[in-house]
C-alpha positions as semicolon CSV with decimal commas, in nm:
position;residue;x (nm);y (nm);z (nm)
1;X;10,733;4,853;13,499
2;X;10,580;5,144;13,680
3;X;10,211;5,103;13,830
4;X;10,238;5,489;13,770
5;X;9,922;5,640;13,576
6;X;9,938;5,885;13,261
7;X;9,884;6,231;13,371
8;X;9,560;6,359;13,181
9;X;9,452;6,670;13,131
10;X;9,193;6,861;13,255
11;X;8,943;6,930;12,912
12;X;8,873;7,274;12,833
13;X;8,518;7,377;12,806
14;X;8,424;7,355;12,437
15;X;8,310;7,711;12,285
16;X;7,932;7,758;12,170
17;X;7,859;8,059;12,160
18;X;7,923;8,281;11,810
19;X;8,254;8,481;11,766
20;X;8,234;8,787;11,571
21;X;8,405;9,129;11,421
22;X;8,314;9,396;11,583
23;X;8,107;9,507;11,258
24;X;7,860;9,191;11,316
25;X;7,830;9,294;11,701
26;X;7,450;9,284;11,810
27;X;7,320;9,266;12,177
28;X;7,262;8,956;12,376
29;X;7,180;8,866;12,708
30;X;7,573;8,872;12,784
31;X;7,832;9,021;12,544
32;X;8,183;8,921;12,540
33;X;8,422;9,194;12,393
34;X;8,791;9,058;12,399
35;X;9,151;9,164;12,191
36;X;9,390;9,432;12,274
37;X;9,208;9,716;12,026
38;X;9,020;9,947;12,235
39;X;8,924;10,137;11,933
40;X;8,733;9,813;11,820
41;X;8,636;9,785;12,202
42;X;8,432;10,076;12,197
43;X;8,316;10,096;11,883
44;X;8,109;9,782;11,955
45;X;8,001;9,902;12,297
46;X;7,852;10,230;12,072
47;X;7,663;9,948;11,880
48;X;7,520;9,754;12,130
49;X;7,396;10,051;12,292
50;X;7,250;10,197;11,967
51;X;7,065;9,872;11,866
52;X;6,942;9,841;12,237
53;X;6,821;10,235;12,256
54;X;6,647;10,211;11,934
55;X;6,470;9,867;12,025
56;X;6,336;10,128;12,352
57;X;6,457;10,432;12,486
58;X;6,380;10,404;12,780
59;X;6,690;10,249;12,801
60;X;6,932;10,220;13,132
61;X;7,280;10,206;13,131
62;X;7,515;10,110;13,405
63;X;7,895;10,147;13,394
64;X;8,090;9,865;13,632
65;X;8,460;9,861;13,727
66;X;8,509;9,527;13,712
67;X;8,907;9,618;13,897
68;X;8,726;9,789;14,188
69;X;8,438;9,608;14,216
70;X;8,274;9,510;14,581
71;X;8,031;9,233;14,584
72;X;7,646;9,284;14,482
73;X;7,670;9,580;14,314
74;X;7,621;9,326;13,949
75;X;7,279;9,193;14,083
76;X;7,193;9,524;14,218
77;X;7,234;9,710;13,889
78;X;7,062;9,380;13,698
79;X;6,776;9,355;13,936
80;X;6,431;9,490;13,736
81;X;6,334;9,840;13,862
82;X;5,961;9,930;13,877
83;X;5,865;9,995;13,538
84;X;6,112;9,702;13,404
85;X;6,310;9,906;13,183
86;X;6,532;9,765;12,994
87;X;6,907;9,762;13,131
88;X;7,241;9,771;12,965
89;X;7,537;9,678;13,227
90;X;7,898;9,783;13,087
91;X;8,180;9,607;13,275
92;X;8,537;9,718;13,144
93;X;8,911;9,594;13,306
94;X;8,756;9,267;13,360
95;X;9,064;9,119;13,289
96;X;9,171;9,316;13,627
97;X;8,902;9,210;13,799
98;X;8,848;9,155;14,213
99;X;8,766;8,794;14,321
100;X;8,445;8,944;14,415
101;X;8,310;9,052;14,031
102;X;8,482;8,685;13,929
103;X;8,219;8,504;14,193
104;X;7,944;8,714;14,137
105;X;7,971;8,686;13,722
106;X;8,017;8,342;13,680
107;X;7,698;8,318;13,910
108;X;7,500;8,588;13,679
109;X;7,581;8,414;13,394
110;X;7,417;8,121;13,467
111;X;7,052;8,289;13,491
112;X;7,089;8,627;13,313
113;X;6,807;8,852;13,394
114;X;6,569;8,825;13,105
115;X;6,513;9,215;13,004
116;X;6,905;9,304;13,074
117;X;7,231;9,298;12,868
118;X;7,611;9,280;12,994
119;X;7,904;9,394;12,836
120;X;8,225;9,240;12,967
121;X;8,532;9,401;12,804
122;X;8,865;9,166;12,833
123;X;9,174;9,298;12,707
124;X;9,395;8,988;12,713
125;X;9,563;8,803;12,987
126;X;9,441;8,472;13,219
127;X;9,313;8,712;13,484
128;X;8,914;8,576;13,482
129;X;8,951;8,296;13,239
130;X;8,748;8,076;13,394
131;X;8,443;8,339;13,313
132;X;8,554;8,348;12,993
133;X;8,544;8,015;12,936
134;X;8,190;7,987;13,149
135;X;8,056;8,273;12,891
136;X;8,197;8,077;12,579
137;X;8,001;7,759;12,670
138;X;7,679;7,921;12,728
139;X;7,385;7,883;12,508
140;X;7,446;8,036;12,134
141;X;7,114;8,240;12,222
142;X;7,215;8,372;12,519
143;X;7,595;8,491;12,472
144;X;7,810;8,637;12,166
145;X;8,205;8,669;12,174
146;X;8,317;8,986;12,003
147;X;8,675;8,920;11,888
148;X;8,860;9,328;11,870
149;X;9,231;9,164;11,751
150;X;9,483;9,378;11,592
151;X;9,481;9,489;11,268
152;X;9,891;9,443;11,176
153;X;9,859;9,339;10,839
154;X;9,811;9,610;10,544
155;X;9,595;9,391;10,362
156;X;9,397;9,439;10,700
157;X;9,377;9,782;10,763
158;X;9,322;9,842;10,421
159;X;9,032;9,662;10,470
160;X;8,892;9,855;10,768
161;X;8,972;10,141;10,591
162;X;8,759;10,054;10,302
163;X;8,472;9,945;10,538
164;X;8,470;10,296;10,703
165;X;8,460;10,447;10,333
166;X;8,151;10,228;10,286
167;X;7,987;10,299;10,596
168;X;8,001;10,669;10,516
169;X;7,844;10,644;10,217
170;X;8,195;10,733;10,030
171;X;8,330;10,549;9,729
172;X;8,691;10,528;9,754
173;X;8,949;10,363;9,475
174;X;9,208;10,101;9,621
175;X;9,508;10,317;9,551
176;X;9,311;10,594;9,772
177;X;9,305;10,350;10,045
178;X;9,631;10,199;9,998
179;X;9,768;10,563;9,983
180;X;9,579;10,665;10,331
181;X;9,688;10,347;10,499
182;X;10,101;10,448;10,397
183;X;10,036;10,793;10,549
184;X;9,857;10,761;10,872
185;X;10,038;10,599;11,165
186;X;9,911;10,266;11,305
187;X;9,677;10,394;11,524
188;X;9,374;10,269;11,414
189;X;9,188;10,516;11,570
190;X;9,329;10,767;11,329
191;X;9,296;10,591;11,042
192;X;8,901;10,570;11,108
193;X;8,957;10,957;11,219
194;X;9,138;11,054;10,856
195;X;8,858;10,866;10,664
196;X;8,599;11,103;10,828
197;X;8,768;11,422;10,766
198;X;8,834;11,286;10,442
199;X;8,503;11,277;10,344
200;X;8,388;11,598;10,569
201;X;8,631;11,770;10,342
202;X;8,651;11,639;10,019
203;X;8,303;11,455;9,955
204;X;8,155;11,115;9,860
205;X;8,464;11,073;9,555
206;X;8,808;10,952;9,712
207;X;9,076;10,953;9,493
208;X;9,440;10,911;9,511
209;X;9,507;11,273;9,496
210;X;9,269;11,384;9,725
211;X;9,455;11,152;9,991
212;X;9,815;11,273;9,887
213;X;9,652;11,633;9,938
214;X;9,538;11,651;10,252
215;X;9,723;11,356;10,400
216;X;10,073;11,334;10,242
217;X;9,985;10,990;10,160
218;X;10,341;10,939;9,957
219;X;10,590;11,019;10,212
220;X;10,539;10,916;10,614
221;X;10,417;11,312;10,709
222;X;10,060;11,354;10,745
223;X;9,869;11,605;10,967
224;X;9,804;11,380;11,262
225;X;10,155;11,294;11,253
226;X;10,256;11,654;11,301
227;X;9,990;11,752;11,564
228;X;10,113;11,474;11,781
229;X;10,501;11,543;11,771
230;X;10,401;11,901;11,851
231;X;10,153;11,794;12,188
232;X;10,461;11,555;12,277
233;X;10,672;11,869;12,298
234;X;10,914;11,826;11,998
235;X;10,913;12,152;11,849
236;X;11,214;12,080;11,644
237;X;11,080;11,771;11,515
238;X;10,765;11,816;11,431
239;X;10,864;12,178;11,215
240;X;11,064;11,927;11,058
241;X;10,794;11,733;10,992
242;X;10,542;12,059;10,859
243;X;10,788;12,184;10,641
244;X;10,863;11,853;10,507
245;X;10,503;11,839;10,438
246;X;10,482;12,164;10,270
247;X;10,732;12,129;10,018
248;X;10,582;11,784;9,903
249;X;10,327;12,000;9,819
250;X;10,012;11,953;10,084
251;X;9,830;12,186;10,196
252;X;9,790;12,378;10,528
253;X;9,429;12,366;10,578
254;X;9,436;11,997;10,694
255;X;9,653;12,036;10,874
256;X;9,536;12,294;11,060
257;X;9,220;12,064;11,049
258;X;9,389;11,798;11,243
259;X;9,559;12,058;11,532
260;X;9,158;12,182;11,604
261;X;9,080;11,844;11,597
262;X;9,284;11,748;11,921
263;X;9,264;12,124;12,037
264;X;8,864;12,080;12,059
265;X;8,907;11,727;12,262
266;X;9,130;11,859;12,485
267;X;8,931;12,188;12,560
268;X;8,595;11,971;12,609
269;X;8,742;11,740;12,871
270;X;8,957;11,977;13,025
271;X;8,914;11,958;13,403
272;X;8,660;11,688;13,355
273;X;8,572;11,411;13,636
274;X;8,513;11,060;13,562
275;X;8,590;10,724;13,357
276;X;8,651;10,762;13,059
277;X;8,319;10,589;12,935
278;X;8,088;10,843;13,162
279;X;8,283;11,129;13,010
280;X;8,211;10,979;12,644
281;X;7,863;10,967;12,725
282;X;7,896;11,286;12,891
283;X;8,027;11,464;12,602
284;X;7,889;11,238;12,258
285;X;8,245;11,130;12,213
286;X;8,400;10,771;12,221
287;X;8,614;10,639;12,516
288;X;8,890;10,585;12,292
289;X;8,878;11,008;12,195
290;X;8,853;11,088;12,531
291;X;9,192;10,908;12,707
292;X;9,318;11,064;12,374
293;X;9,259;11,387;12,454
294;X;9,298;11,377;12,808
295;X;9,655;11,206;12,749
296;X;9,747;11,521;12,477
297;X;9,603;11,764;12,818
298;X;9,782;11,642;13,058
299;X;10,010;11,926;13,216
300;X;9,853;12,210;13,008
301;X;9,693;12,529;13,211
302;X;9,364;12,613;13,112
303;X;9,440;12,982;13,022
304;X;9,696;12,815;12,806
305;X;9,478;12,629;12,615
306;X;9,234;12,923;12,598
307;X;9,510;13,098;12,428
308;X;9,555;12,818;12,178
309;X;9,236;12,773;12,071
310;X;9,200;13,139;11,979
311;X;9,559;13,162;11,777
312;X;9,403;12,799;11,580
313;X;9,117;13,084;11,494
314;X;9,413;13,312;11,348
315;X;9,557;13,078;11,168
316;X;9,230;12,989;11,012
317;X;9,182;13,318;10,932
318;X;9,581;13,366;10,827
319;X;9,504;13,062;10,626
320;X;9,228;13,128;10,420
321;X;9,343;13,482;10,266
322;X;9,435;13,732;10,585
323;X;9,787;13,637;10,553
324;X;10,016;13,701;10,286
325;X;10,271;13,395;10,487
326;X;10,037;13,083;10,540
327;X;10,293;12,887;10,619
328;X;10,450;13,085;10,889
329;X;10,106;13,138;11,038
330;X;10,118;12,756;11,061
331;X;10,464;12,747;11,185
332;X;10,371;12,950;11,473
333;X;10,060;12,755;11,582
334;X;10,249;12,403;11,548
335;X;10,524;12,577;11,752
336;X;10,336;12,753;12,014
337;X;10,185;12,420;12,056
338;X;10,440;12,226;12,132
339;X;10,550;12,505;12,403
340;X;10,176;12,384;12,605
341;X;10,018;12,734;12,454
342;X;10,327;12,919;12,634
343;X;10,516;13,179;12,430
């Protein structure tokens, strides 16, 4: 018989900490933000940084690339300034992260600075898991996991859907929701975008027919779906698409609502420097809007877009009564679109 011992395995630090949705996210001396939806990501980043601002606003925040960090530069930013504000540390692509933020984070973590708060945002992989699993065994009082998963199920994102009805003050029937959730694509992102316009548009009473108005909610067209075959360059397509639309009866003005939508994005950011989290803060939007729009700019010329923004003022115009052809108005913008603003 063999003198040879059972391999064992090495135990896995147990988790303590709390693991939440984003929509029970609240700040604590380190925040954990994992899953592979940004949307989710940010959204509890814009939370944190609320609660935090309205507890003082005197209120610092620091942005860290946790991919390009050098060492220091965590302790540097967490170190108490003069007055002692209070300090709110953002560190996103940890799970790219340089040896250097690994060593310096996993020594943080064990003495957080009292009057400070860090955000690490992990999209997924085993890159840093050992400060992952460090930050999960830390003291419930000091450390909260939030959990950003994907929402693949319907029961799901009818769910979220219903939660951003509620959080807008909207009341919203479950064939409404179910409705939205058949006619806007997966991104959740626009799902949370079509709820707000939604109730921008059509008040605090979602019904069923509202959503099959403006969104198409019976049939797979819906405004964002045209806007974003058009900035892809598919003229063809997405005309398909718009007529399509039009003869299952919805109407023009949302979807000229969603093309100045993305038109507005991508003329704020245009030519802007930066991450996209400075350029959120830098313009009130979320990160998620702004590699969104900067994505749908890519490879347009400014003049271009100059151009487009005023023919999306036509249209309006054509739109609501100075055209006798609405739809080809709308044909033409959703065309000229796809052609970068070019004629």
């Amino acid at each position: 018989m063999s003198d040879a011992k059972p391999a064992t395995r090495k135990p896995t630090r147990a988790v303590s900490i709390e693991q939440v949705t984003p929509a029970q996210a609240h700040p604590a001396a380190v925040v954990l933000v994992t899953g592979p939806e940004n949307f989710l990501a940010d959204r509890t980043q814009q939370m944190v940084r609320r609660d935090l601002r309205a507890q003082d606003e005197a209120l610092e925040i620091h942005e860290i690339d946790a991919a390009g960090y050098t060492s220091g530069e965590l302790f540097t930013l967490a170190s108490p300034s003069l007055f002692d504000e209070p300090r709110l540390l953002f560190a996103s692509g940890v799970e790219k992260c340089t040896d250097a933020f690994l060593a310096d984070a996993l020594r943080y973590i064990e003495s957080p600075e009292p009057s400070a708060t860090l955000i690490l945002r992990h999209a997924g992989g085993n890159r840093g898991k050992a400060l992952l699993d460090a930050i999960r065994a830390m003291s419930p009082s000091e450390a909260v996991e939030v959990v950003c998963a994907e929402l693949k199920k319907d029961a799901d994102r009818a769910a979220f859907a219903a939660a951003e009805f509620r959080a807008l003050g909207a009341k919203v029937t479950p064939q409404a929701v179910r409705a939205l959730c058949a006619a806007v694509a997966d991104d959740l992102a626009e799902l949370a975008a079509a709820c707000a316009q939604l109730v921008s548009d059509a008040g605090l009473e979602i019904s069923e027919e509202q959503v099959d108005r403006y969104f198409g909610g019976k049939v797979e067209t819906n405004s964002f779906k045209i806007a974003d075959t058009a900035l892809a360059g598919n003229t063809a397509e997405a005309l398909v698409l718009l007529r399509h639309a039009l003869l299952n009866g919805s109407e023009p003005i949302p979807m000229l609502a969603a093309i100045n939508m993305k038109l507005r994005a991508m003329a704020r950011i245009y030519g802007a420097k930066g991450s996209s989290a400075q350029l959120a803060k830098e313009f009130g939007m979320a990160p998620w809007q702004v590699e969104r729009a900067l994505k749908d700019a890519r490879n347009w010329r400014e003049q271009d877009l100059a151009h487009m923004v005023e023919l999306a003022a036509e249209t309006d115009w054509d739109l609501k009564g100075g055209s006798k052809s609405p739809e080809f108005a709308l044909e033409r913008l959703v065309t000229r679109l796809s052609k970068r603003g070019r004629a």
